[in-house]
C-alpha positions as CSV (number, residue, x, y, z in Angstrom):
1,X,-18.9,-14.4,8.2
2,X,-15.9,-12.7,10.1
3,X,-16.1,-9.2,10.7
4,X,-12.8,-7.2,9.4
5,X,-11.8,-3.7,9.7
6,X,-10.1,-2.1,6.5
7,X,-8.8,1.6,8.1
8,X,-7.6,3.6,4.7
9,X,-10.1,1.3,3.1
10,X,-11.5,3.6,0.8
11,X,-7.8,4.7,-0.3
12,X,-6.2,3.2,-3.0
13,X,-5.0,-0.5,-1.9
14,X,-7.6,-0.4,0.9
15,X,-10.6,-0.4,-1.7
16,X,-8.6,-3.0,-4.0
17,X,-8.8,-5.1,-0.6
18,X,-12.3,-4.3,0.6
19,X,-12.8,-5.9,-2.8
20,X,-10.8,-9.2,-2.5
21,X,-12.2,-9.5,1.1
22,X,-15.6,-9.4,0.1
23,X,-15.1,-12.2,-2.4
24,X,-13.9,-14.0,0.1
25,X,-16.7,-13.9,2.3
26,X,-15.9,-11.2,4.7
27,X,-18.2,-8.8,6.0
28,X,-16.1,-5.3,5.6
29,X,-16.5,-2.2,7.9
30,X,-14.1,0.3,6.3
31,X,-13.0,3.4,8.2
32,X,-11.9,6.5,6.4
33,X,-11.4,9.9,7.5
34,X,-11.5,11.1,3.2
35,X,-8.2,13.4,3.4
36,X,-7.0,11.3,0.4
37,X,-9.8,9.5,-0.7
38,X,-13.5,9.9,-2.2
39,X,-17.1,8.9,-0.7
40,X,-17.6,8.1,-4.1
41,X,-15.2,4.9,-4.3
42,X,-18.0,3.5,-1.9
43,X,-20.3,3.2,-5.4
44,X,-17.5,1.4,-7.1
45,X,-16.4,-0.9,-4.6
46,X,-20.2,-1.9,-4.5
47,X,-20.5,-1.6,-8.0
48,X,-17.9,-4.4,-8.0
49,X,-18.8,-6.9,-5.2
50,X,-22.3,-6.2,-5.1
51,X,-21.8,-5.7,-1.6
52,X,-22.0,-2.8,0.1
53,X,-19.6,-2.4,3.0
54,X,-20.0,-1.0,6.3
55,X,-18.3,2.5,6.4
56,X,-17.3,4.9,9.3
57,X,-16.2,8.3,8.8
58,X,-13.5,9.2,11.5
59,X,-10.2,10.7,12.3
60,X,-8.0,7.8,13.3
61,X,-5.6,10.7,15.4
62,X,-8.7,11.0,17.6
63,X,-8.6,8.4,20.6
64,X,-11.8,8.8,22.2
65,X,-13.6,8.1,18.3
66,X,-11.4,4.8,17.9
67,X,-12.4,3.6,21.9
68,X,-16.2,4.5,21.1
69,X,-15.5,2.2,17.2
70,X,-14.4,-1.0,19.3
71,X,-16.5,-1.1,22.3
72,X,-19.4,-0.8,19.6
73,X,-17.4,-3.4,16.9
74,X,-17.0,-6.3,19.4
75,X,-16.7,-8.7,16.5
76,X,-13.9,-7.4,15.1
77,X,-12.2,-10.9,13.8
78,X,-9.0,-9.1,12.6
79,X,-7.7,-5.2,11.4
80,X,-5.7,-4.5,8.5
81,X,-4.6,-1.1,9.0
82,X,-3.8,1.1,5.4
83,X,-4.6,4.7,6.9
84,X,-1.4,6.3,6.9
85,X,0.2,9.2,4.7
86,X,2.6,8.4,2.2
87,X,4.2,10.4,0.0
88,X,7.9,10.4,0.1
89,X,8.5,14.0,-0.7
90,X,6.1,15.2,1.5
91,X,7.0,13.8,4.3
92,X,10.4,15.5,3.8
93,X,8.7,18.5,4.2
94,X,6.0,18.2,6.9
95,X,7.9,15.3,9.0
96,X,5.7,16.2,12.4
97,X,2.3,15.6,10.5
98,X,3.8,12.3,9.0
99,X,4.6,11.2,13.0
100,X,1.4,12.1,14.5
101,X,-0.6,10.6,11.7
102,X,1.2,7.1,11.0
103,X,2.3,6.5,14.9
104,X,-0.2,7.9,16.9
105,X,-3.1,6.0,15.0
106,X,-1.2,2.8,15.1
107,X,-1.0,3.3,19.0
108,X,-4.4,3.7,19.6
109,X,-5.5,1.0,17.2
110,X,-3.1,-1.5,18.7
111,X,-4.2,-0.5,22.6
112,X,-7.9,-1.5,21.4
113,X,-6.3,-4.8,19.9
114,X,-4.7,-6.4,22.8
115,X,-7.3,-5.6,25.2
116,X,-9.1,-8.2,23.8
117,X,-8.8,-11.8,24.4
118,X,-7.2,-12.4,20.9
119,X,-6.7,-10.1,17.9
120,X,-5.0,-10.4,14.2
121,X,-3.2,-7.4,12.5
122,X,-2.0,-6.7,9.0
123,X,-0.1,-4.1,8.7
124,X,0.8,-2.0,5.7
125,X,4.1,-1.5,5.6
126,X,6.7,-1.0,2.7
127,X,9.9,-1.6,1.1
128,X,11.2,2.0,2.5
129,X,12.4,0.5,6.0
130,X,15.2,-0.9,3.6
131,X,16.6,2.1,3.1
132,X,19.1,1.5,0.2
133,X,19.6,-1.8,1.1
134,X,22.9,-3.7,0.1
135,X,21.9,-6.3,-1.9
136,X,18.9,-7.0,-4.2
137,X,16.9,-8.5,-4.4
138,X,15.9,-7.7,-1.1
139,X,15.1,-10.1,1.3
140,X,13.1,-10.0,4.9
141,X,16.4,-10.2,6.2
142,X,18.3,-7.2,4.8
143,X,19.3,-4.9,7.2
144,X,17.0,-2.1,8.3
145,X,19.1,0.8,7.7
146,X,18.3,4.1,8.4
147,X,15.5,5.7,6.9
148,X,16.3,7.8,4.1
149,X,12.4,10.1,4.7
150,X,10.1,10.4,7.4
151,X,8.2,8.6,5.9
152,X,10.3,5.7,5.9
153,X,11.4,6.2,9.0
154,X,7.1,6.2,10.1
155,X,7.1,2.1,8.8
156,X,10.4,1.1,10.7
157,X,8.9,2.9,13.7
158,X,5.6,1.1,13.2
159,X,7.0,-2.4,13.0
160,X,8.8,-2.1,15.9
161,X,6.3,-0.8,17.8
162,X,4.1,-4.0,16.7
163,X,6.7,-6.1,17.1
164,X,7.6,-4.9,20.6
165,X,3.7,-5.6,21.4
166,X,4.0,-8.9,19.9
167,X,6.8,-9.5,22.4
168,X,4.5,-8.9,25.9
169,X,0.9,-9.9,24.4
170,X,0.7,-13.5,23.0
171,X,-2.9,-13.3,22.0
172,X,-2.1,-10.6,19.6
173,X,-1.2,-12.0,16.5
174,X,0.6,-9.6,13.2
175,X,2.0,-9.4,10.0
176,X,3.7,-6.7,8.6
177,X,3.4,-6.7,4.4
178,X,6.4,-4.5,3.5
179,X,5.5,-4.1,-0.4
180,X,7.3,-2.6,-2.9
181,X,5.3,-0.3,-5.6
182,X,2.0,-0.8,-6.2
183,X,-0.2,0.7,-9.8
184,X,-2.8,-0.3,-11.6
185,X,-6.4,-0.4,-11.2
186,X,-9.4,-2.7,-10.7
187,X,-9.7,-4.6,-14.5
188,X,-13.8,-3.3,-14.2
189,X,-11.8,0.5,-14.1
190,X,-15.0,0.9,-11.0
191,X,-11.7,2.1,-8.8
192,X,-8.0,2.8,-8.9
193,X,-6.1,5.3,-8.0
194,X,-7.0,8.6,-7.4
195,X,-4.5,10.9,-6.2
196,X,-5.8,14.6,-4.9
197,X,-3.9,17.3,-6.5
198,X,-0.9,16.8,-8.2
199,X,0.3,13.0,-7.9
200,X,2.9,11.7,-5.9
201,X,3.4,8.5,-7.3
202,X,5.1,7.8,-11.0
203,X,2.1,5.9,-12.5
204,X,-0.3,8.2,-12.1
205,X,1.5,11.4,-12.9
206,X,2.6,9.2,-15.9
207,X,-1.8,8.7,-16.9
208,X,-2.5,12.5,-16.5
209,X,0.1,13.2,-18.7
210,X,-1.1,11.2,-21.4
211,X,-4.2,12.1,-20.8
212,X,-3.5,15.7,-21.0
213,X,-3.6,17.0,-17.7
214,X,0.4,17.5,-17.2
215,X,2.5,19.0,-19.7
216,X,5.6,16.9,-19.0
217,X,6.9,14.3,-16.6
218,X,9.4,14.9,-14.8
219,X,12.0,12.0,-14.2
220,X,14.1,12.9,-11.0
221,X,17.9,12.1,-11.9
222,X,19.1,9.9,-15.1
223,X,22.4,10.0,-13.4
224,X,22.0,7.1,-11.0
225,X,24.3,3.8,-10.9
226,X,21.8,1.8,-13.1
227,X,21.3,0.7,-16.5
228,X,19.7,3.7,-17.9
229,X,20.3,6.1,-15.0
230,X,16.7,6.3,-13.5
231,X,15.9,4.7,-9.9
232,X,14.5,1.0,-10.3
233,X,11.5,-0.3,-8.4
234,X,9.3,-3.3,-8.1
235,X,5.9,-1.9,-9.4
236,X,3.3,-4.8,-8.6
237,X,-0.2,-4.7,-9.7
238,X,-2.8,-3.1,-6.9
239,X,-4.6,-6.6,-7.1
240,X,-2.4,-9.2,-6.3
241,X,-1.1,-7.1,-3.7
242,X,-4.9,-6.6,-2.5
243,X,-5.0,-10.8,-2.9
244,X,-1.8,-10.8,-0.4
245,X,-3.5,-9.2,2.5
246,X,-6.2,-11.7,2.1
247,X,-4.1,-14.6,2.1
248,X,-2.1,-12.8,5.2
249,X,-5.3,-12.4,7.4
250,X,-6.0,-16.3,6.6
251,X,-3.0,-17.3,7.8
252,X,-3.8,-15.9,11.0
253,X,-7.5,-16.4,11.8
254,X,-6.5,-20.0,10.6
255,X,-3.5,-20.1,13.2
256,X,-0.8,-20.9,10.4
257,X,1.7,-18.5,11.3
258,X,4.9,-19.5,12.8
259,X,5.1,-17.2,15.7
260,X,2.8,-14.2,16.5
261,X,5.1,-11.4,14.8
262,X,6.3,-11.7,10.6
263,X,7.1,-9.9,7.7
264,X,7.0,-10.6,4.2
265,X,8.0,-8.7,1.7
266,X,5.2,-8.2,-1.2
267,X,6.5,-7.7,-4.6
268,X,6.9,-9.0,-8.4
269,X,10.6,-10.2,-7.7
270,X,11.6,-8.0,-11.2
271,X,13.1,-4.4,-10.9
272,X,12.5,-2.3,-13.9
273,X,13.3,1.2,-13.8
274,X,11.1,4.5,-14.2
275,X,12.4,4.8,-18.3
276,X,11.4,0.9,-18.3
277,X,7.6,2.3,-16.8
278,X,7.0,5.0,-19.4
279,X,8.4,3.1,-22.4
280,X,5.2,0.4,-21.1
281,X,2.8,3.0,-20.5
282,X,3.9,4.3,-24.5
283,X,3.5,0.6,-25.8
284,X,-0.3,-0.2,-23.9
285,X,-1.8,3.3,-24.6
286,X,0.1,3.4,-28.4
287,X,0.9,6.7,-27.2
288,X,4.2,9.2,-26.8
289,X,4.5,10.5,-23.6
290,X,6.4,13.7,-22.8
291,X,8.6,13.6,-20.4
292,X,11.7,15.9,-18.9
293,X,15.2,14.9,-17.2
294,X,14.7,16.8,-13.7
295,X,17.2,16.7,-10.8
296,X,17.4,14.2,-8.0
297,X,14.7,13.9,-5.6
298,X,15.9,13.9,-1.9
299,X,14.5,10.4,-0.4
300,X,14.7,8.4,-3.5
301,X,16.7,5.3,-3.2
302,X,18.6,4.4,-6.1
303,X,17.2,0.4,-6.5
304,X,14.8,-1.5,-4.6
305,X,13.2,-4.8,-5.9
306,X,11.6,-7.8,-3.8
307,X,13.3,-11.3,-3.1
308,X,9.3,-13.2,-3.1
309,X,10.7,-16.6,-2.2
310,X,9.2,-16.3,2.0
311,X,5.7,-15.3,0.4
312,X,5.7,-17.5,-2.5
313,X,6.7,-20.4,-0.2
314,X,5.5,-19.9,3.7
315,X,2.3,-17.6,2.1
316,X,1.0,-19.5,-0.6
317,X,1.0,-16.4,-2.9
318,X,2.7,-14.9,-5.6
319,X,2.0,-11.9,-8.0
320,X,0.3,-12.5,-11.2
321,X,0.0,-9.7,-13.4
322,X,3.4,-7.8,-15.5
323,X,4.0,-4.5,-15.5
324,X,2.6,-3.9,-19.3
325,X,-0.9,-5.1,-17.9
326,X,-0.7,-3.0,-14.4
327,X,0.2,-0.2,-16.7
328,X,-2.7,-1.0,-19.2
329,X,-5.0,-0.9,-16.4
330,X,-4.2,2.5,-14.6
331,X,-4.7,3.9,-18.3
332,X,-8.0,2.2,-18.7
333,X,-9.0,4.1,-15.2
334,X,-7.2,7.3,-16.3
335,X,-9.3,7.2,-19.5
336,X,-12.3,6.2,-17.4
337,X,-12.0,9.2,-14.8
338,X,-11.4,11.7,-17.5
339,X,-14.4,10.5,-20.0
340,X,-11.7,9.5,-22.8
């Protein structure tokens, strides 16, 4: 079995991919440091695969920890590297903490990578180096305009730091999986997503209302250039993007790739906007939702939705699930978590 490192494996996509990796035959060693994630997705992740995957508690931003995790991981067959923070709005407000913890991590992962004789990378990516792009869909092509968050601005940064690596060290092999917006849960509703505090992603905020927990949703801005006026996004289920990464990391242990640096972009291919998301959520739950017109968000593009064709084609993979059954899975978790 090939050894693989999932960092931000006990996060949100990173458990969804421990998960698809261990059905694949992978042995898993999963490092976390737990700032936005729970030991306890450990039992579900087992509960799942029946597997329980190696796990390392550590701080990614410290150098010395990450040098002592290779030289005692010598197997390490390939790295796909999740552990990064994310949220848009945040990053807006506490840009140095997005820098240090999405660049400096990278940096010291990658200087482990290409000391050693050959090394495969996933790396996660998004939609947001875009910015608002032109055209939609979008394909790997679009222009990379500037970043309209740190946060954003963290994934262009990270790409082209791979990509310059790529350029001077030929026995280091990496992907970059810029995906668009994932939801849902696992269908056993053993994990999903579990943000700390108040969420920063639609889907869930949308759960905990219905469930009780929020007193209204708050759409930011019905005034936007679109059919109903909210922002549009590709929302692709957690595990056919979890499926991607697998199918990613085959291609290069299997030497399929076409040169040692691509991108793909990871989505449904279908734009539906946050009104769209709710009215779903209403029909799968057979519930009314409240929800409030707020004012724009800074950061938000307006649209952003995937052209598929280079993964469907060059990766063998395409996304399975619609958005009613991502949505009728985060609300199975949601009832789950809350004892519903």
């Amino acid at each position: 079995m090939d050894k693989v490192l999932v960092t931000g494996g006990l996060g949100f996509i990173g458990s969804h991919t421990v998960i698809e990796l261990q059905n694949e035959g992978f042995e898993v060693v999963i490092i976390d440091n737990l700032s936005n994630s729970s030991i306890d997705v450990l039992e579900g992740i087992t509960a799942i695969s029946g597997k329980s995957p190696l796990f390392e508690q550590l701080d990614l931003k410290d150098k010395s920890a990450v040098q002592n995790f290779f030289s005692k991981h010598k197997d390490i067959k390939g790295v796909i590297h999740f552990a990064a923070s994310k949220a848009v709005g945040e990053s807006v407000q506490e840009p140095l903490l997005y820098y240090e913890n999405n660049l400096n991590t990278l940096i010291y992962i990658l200087q482990e990578l290409t000391a050693k004789k050959a090394s495969n990378f996933i790396f996660s990516s998004s939609c947001t180096v875009y910015g608002q792009a032109d055209n939609m869909p979008i394909t790997e092509d679009a222009a990379i305009k500037p970043a309209e968050s740190p946060y954003g601005n963290t994934k262009q940064i990270g790409e082209e730091i791979i990509k310059d690596t790529c350029k001077v060290k030929s026995n280091f092999n990496a992907i970059a999986l810029r995906y668009f917006n994932p939801i849902g849960a696992h269908p056993t509703a053993e994990i999903g997503e579990l943000p700390i505090g108040v969420p920063q992603n639609l889907v869930p905020f949308i759960t905990q209302t219905g469930a009780g927990l929020r007193d209204a949703l708050s759409v930011f801005g019905d005034d936007y250039p679109t059919p109903d006026g909210t922002c549009i996004r590709d929302y692709i289920h957690v595990v056919d993007l979890a499926k991607a990464h697998v199918v990613a990391l085959k291609r290069l242990l299997n030497k399929k790739n076409t040169s040692n640096y691509e991108t793909f972009n990871i989505g449904t291919g279908v734009g539906s906007s946050v009104l769209e998301v709710i009215h779903s959520f209403e029909r799968v739950s057979n519930k009314s939702l409240n929800y409030k017109i707020a004012d724009r968000r800074e950061g938000d593009v307006i649209s952003a939705y995937a052209d598929t064709t280079k993964a469907n084609e060059e990766l063998g993979w395409k996304a399975a699930s619609s958005l009613d059954e991502a949505m009728l899975s985060a609300w199975k978790w949601e009832q789950k978590i809350r004892g519903l």
